[in-house]
C-alpha positions as protocol buffer text, in pm:
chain_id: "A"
residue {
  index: 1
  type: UNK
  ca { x: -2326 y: -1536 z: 197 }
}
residue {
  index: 2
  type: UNK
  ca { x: -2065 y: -1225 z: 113 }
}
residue {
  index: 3
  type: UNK
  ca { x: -2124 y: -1320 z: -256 }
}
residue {
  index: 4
  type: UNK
  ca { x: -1992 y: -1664 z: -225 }
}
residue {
  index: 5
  type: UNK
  ca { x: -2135 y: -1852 z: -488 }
}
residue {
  index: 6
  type: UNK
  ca { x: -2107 y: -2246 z: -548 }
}
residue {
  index: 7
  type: UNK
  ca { x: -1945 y: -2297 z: -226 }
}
residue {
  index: 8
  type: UNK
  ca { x: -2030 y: -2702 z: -179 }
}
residue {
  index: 9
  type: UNK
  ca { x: -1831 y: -2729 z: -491 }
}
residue {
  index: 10
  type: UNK
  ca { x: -1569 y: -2509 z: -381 }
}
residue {
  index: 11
  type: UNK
  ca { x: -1522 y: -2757 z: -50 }
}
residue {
  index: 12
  type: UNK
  ca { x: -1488 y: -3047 z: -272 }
}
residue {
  index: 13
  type: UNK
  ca { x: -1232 y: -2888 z: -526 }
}
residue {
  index: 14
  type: UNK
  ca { x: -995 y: -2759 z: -223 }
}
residue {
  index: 15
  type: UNK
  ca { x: -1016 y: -3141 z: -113 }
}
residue {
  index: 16
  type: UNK
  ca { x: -931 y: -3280 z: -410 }
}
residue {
  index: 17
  type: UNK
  ca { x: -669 y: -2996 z: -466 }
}
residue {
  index: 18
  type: UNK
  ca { x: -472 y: -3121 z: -81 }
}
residue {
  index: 19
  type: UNK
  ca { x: -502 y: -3443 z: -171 }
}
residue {
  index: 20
  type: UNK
  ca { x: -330 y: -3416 z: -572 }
}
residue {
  index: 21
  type: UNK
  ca { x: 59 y: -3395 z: -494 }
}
residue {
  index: 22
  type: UNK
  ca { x: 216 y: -3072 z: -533 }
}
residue {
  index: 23
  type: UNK
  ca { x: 508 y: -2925 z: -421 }
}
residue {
  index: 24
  type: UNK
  ca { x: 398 y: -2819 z: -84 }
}
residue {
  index: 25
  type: UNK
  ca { x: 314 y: -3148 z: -33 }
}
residue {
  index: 26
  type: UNK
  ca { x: 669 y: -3280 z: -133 }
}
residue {
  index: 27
  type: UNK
  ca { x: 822 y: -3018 z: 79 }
}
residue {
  index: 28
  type: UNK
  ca { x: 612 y: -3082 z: 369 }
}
residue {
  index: 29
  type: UNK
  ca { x: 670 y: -3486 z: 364 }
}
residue {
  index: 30
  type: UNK
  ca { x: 1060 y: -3446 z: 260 }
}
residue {
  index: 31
  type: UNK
  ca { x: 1077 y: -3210 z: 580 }
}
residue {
  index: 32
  type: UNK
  ca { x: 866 y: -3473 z: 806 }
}
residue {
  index: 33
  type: UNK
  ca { x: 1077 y: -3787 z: 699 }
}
residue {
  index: 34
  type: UNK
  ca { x: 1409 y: -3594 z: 711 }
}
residue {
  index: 35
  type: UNK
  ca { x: 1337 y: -3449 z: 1005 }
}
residue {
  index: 36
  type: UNK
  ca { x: 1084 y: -3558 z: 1181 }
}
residue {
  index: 37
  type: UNK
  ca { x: 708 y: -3504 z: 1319 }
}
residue {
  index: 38
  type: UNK
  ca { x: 827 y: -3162 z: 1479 }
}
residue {
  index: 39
  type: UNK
  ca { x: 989 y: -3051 z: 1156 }
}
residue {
  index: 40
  type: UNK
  ca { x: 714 y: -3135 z: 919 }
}
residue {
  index: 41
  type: UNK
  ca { x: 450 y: -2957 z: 1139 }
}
residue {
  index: 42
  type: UNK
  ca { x: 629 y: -2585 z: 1165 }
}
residue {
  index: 43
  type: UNK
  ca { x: 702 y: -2649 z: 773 }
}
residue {
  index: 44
  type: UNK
  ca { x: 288 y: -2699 z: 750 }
}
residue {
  index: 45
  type: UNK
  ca { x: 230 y: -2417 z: 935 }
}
residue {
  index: 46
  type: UNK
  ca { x: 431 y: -2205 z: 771 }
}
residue {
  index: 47
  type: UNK
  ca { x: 301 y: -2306 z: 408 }
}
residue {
  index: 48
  type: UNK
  ca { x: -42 y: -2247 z: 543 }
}
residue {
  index: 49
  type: UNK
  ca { x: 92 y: -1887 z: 699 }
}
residue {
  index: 50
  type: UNK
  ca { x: 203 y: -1828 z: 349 }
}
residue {
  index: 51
  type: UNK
  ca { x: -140 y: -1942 z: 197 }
}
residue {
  index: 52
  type: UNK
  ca { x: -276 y: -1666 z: 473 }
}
residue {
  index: 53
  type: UNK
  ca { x: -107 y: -1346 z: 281 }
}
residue {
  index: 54
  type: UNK
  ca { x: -197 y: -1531 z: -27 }
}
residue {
  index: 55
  type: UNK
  ca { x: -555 y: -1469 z: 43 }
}
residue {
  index: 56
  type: UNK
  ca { x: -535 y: -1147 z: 174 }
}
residue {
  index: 57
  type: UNK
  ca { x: -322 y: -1026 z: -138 }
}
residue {
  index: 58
  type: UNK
  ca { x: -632 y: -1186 z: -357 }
}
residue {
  index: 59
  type: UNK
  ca { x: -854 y: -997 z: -142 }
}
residue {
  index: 60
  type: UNK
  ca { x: -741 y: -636 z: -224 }
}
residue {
  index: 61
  type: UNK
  ca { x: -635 y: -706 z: -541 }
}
residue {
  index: 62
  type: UNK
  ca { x: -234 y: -688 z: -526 }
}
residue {
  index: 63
  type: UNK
  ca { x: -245 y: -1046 z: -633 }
}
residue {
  index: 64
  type: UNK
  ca { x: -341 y: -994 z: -977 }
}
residue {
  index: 65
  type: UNK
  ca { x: -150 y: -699 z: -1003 }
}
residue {
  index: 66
  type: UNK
  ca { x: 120 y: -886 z: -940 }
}
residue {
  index: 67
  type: UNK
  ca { x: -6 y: -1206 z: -1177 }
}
residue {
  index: 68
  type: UNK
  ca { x: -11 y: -926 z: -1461 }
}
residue {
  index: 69
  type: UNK
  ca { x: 324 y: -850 z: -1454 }
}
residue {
  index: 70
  type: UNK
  ca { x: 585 y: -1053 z: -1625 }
}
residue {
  index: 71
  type: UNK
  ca { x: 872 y: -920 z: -1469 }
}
residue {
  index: 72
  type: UNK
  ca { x: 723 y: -984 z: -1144 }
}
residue {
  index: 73
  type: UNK
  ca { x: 635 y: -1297 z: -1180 }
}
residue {
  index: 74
  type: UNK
  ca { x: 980 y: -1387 z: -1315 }
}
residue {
  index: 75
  type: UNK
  ca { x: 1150 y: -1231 z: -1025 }
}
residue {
  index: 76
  type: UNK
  ca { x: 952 y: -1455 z: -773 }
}
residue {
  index: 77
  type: UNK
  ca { x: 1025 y: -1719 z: -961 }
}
residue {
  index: 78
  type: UNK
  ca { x: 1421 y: -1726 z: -948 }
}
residue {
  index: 79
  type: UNK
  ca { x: 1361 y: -1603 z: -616 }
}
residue {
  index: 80
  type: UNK
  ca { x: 1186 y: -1877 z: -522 }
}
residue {
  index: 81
  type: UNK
  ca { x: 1401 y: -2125 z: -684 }
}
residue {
  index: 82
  type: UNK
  ca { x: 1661 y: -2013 z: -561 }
}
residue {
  index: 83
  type: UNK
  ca { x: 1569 y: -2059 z: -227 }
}
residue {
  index: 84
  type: UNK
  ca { x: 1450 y: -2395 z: -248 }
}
residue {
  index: 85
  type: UNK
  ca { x: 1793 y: -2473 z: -418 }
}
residue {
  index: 86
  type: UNK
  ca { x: 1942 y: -2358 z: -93 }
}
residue {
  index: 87
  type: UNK
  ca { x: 1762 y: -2576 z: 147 }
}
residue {
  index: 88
  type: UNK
  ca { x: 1872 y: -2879 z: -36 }
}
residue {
  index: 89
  type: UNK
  ca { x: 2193 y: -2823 z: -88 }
}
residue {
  index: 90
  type: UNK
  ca { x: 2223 y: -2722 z: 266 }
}
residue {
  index: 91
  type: UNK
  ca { x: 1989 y: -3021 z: 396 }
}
residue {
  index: 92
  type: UNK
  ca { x: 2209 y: -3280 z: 234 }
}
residue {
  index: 93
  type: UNK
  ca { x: 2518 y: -3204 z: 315 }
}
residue {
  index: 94
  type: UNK
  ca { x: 2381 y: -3114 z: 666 }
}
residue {
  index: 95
  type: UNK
  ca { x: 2429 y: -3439 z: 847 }
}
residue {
  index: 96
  type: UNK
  ca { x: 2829 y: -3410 z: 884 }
}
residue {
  index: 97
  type: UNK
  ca { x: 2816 y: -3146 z: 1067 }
}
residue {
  index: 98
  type: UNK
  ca { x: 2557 y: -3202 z: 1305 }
}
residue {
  index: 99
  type: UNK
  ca { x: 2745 y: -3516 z: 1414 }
}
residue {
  index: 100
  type: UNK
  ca { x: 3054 y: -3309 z: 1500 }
}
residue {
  index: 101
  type: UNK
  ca { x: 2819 y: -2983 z: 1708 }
}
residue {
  index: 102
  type: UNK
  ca { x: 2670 y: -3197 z: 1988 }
}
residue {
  index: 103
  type: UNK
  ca { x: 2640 y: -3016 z: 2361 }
}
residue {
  index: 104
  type: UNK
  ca { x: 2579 y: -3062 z: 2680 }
}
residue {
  index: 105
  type: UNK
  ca { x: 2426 y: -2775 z: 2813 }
}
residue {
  index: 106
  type: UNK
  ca { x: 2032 y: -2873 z: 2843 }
}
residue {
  index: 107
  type: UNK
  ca { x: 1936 y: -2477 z: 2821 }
}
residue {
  index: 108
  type: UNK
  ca { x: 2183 y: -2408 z: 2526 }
}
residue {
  index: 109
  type: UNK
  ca { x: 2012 y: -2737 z: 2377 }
}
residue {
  index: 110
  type: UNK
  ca { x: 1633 y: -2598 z: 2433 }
}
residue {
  index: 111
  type: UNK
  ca { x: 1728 y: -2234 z: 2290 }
}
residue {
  index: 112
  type: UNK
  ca { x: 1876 y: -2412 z: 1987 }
}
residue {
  index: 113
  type: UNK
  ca { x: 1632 y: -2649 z: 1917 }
}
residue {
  index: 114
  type: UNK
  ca { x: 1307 y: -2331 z: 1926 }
}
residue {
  index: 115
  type: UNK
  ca { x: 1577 y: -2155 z: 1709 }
}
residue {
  index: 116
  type: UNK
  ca { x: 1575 y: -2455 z: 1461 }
}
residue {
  index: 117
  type: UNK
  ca { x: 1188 y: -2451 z: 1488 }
}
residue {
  index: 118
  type: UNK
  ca { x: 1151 y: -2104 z: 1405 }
}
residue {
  index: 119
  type: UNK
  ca { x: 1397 y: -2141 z: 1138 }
}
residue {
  index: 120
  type: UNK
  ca { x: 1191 y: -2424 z: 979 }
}
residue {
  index: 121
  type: UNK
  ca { x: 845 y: -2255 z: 1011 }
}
residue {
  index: 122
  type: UNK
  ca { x: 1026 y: -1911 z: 815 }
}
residue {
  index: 123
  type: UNK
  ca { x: 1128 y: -2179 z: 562 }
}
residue {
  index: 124
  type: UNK
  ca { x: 752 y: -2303 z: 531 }
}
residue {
  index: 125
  type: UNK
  ca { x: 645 y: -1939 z: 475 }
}
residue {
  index: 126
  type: UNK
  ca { x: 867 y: -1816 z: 189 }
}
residue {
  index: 127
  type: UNK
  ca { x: 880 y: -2160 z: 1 }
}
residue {
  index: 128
  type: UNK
  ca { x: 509 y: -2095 z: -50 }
}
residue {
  index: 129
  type: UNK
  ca { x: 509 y: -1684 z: -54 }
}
residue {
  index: 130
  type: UNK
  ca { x: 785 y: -1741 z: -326 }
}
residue {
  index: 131
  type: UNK
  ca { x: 591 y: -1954 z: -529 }
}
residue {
  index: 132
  type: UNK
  ca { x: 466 y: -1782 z: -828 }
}
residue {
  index: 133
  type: UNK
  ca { x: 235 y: -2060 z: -919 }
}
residue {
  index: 134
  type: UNK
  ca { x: 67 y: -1999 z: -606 }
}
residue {
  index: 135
  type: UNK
  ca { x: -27 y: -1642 z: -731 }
}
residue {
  index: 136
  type: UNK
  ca { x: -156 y: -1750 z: -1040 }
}
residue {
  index: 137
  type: UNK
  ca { x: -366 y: -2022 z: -851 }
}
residue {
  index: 138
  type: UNK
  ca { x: -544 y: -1788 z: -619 }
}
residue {
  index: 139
  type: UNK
  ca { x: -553 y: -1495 z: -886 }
}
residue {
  index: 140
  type: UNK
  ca { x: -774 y: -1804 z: -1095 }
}
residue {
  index: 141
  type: UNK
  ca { x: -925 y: -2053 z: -865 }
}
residue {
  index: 142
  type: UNK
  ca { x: -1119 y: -1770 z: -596 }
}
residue {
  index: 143
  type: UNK
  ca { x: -1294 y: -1569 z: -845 }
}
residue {
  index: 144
  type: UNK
  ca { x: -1495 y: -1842 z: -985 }
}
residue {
  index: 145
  type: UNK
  ca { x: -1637 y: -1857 z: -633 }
}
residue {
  index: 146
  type: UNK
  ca { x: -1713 y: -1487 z: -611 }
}
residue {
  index: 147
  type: UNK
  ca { x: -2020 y: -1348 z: -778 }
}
residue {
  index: 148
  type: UNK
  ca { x: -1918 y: -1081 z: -996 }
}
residue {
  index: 149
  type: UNK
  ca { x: -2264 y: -856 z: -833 }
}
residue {
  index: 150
  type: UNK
  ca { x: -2111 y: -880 z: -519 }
}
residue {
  index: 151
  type: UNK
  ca { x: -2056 y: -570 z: -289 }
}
residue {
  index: 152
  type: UNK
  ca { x: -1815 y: -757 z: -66 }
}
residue {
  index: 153
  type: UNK
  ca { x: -1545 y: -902 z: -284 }
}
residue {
  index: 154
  type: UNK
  ca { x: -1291 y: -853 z: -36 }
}
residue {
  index: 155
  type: UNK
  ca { x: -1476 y: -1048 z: 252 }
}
residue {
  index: 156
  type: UNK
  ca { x: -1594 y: -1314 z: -18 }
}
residue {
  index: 157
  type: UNK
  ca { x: -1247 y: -1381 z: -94 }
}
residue {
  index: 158
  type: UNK
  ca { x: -1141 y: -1355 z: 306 }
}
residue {
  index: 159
  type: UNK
  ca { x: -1381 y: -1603 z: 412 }
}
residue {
  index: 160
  type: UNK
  ca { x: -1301 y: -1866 z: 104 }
}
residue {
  index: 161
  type: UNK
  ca { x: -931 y: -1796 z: 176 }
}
residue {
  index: 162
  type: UNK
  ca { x: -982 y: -1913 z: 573 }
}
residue {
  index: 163
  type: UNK
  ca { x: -1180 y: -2236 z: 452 }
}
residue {
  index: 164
  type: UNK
  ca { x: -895 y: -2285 z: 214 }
}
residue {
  index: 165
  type: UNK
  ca { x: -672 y: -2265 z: 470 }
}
residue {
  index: 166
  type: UNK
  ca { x: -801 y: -2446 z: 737 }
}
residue {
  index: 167
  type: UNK
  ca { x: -892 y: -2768 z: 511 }
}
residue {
  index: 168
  type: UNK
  ca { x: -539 y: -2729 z: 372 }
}
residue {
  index: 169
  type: UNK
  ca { x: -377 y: -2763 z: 802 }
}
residue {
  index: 170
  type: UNK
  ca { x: -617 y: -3023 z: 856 }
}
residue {
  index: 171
  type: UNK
  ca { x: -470 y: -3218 z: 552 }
}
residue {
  index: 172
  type: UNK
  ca { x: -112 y: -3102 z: 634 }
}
residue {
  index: 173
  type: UNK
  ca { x: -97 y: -3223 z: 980 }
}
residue {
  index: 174
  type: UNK
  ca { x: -243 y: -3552 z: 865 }
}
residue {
  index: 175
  type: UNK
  ca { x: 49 y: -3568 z: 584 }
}
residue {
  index: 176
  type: UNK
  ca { x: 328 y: -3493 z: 867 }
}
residue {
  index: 177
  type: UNK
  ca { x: 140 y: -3770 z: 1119 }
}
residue {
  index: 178
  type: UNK
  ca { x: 227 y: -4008 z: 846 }
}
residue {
  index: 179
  type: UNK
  ca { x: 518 y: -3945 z: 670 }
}
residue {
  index: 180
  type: UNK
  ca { x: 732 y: -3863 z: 1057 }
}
residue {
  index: 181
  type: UNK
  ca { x: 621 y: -4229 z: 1091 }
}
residue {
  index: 182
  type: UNK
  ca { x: 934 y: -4327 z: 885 }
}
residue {
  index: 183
  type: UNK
  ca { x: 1197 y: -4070 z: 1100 }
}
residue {
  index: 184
  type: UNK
  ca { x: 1019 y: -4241 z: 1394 }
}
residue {
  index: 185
  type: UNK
  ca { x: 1146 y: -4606 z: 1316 }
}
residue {
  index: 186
  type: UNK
  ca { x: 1478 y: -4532 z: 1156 }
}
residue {
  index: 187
  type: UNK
  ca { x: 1580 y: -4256 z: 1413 }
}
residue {
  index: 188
  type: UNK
  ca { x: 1819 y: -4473 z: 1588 }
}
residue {
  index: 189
  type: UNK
  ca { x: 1983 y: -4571 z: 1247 }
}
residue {
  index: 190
  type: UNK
  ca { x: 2257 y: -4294 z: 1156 }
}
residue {
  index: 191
  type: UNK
  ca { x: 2348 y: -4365 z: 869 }
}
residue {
  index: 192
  type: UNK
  ca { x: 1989 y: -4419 z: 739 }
}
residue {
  index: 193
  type: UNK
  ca { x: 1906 y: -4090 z: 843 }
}
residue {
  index: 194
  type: UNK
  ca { x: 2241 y: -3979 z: 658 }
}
residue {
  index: 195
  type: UNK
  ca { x: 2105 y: -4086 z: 352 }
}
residue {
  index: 196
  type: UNK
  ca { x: 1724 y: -3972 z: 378 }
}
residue {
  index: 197
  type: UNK
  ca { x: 1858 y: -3623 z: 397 }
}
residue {
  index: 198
  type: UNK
  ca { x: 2054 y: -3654 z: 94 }
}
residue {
  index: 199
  type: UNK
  ca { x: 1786 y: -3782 z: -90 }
}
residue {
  index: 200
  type: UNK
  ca { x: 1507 y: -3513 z: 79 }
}
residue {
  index: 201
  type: UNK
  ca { x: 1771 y: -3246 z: -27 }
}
residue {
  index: 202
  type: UNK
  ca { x: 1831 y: -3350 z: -372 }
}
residue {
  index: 203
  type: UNK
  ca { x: 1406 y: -3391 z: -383 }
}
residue {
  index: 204
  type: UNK
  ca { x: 1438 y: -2970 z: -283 }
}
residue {
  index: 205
  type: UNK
  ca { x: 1752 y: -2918 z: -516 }
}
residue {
  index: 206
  type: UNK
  ca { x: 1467 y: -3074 z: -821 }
}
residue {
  index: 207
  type: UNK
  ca { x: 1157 y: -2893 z: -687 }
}
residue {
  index: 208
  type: UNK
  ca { x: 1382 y: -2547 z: -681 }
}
residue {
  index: 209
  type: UNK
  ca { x: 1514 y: -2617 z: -1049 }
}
residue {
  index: 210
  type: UNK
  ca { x: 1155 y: -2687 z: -1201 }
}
residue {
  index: 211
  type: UNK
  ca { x: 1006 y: -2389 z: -1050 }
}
residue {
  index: 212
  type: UNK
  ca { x: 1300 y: -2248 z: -1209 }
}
residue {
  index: 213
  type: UNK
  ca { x: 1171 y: -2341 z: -1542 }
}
residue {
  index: 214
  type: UNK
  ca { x: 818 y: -2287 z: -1464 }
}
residue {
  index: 215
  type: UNK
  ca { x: 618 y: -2065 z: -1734 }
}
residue {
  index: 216
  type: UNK
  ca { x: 300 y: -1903 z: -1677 }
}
């Protein structure tokens, strides 16, 4: 089918690969226990967004392009660091100043709270479209499953890329169901919640500074 070859054993690797822990995975549970079930499922979704231009990069080969170059790859890489650096500074030292920006106005309370949602699904999105190692994994793992015969590369890798992805939500959701459990029974505890920020932060702060270090 499109020159997909192997493709019982490509199922079973992408399972395996959801359920090994990996940085999405720590991003998408630090979000969910920091911030809850609604938190941790825009974060999924935009991870899984991000895995979506992933594929279609791979596709029509600007992914490898971009996996040749050194200076590319280096670029995305601070960039990406950087970034995650900056969510977890900013999510740990977050929780004094939410305490002190409380309203009463329901509406102004909705249009913040989609605002927040939108914020964290953008977040989800570059976290992964930042991710160099990302890159190399789809610029490595998808050809294997691609005869090299093939007239229809680009739909080959399409069609692997959407079973990628939609095993990867499935798993994500799951992950977010579970880990929000913990927001769930220590919402009402303030200063709990203080202190699972800091530590979900400083988890980001680490994440951002290996990334940082990452070679190719």
């Amino acid at each position: 089918m499109f020159g997909i070859v192997h493709f019982p054993f490509f199922v079973a690797a992408v399972f395996l690969l959801n359920v090994t822990p990996g940085p999405d995975t720590a991003y998408i549970v630090g979000r969910s226990v920091a911030q809850g079930r609604g938190a941790g499922l825009m974060s999924a979704l935009g991870i899984c967004t991000g895995c979506c231009v992933h594929t279609i990069a791979c596709a029509f080969g600007l992914t490898a392009v971009l996996a040749a170059s050194a200076t590319a790859f280096t670029v995305i890489k601070f960039a990406g660091a950087l970034y995650l650096i900056y969510l977890g500074v900013r999510l740990a030292f977050s929780s004094a100043g939410k305490s002190q920006q409380a309203r009463s106005d329901a509406a102004q309370d909705a249009a913040l709270a989609a605002k927040s949602l939108r914020q964290l699904f953008l977040q989800g999105f570059w976290t992964n479209v930042l991710n160099p190692k990302v890159v190399l994994f789809f610029v490595s793992f998808f050809p294997q499953f691609v005869s090299s015969e093939t007239e229809h590369k680009a739909l080959a890798f399409l069609t692997l890329g959407g079973v990628f992805i939609a095993m990867s939500v499935v798993w994500c959701l799951f992950l977010v169901w579970v880990a929000s459990g913990v927001t769930r029974r220590l919402g009402g505890k303030p200063g709990v919640k203080k202190w699972l920020d800091r530590v979900v932060g400083s988890a980001f702060v680490g994440l951002g500074l290996k990334l940082a270090t990452a070679t190719r």
